[in-house]
N, C-alpha and C positions, 0 to 999 in steps of 0.2 A: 637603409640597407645597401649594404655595398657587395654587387658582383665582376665577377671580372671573367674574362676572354677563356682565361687557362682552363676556370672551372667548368665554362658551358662546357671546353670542348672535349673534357674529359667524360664527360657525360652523352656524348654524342657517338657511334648514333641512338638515338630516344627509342622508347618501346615500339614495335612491329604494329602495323597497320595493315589494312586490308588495299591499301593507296601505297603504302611502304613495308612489304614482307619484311625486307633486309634492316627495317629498323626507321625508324622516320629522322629526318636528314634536321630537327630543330628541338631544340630545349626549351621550356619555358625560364626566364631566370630570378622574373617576380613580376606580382600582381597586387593590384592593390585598385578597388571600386571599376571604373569600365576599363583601366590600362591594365595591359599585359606586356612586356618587353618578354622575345626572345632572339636568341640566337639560331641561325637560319644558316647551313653547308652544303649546300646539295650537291649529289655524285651522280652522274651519269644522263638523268635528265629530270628537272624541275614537275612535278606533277600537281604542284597546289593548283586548287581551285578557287572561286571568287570567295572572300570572305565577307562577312557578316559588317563588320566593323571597318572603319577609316583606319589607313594605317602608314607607317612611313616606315622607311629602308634606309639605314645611314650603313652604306660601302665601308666594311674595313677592312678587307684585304683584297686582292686579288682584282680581276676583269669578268667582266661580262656582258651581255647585253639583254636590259629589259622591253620587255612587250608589254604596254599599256594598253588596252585596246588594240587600236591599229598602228600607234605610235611604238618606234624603236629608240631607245636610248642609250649608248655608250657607259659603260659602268667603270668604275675606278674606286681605289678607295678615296675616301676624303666626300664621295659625293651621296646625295641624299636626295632620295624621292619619296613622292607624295601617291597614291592610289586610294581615291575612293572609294568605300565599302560597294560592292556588286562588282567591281570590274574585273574582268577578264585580265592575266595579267600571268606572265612566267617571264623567269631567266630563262639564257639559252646560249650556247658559248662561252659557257662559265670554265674558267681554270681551275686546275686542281686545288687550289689555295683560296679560292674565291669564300669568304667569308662575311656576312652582314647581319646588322641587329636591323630588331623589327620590334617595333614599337604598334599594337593595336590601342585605339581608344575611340572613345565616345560611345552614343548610343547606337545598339543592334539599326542595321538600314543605313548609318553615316549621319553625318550634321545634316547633309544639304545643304 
């Protein structure tokens, strides 16, 4: 299955949430056994919470900076992170443009 950029972002923002009234800032774009890839924009400030699953962020557009934990990280496109399933974890100084796929996988809890 092949998706692309244009279409998540045609779709965004996704249905109203009780965590996002104005619409939730990510698309799913396919799924298939524990992976889920989506597209992830967020406007004004980042509210996810820890998720379930291991999951990684490949940067395609824009700046920002993530919070792992206690750790800060420089965001760009081209760069890619890693957050273990439970962790505490948001953008924050994100540009208007700031755009990243988000890949969840594995089992509910993380690999370990």
């Amino acid at each position: 299955m092949k998706v692309s950029l244009q279409q998540a972002l045609k779709r965004l923002p996704g249905e109203a949430t009780d965590t996002y009234p104005a619409g939730a800032p990510f698309v799913t774009m396919m799924a298939g056994g524990s992976m889920s890839v989506e597209v992830f924009a967020p406007k004004g400030q980042d509210r996810q919470q820890p998720h379930t699953q291991d999951e990684l962020y490949f940067i395609h557009c824009g700046t920002a900076h993530l919070l792992i934990g206690s750790q800060r990280f420089d965001c760009a496109s081209g760069d890619a992170f890693f957050v273990a399933a439970g962790l505490e974890h948001r953008f924050e100084d994100f540009s208007d443009d700031f755009v990243t796929w988000v890949v969840f996988y594995g089992p509910q809890g993380g690999e370990g």
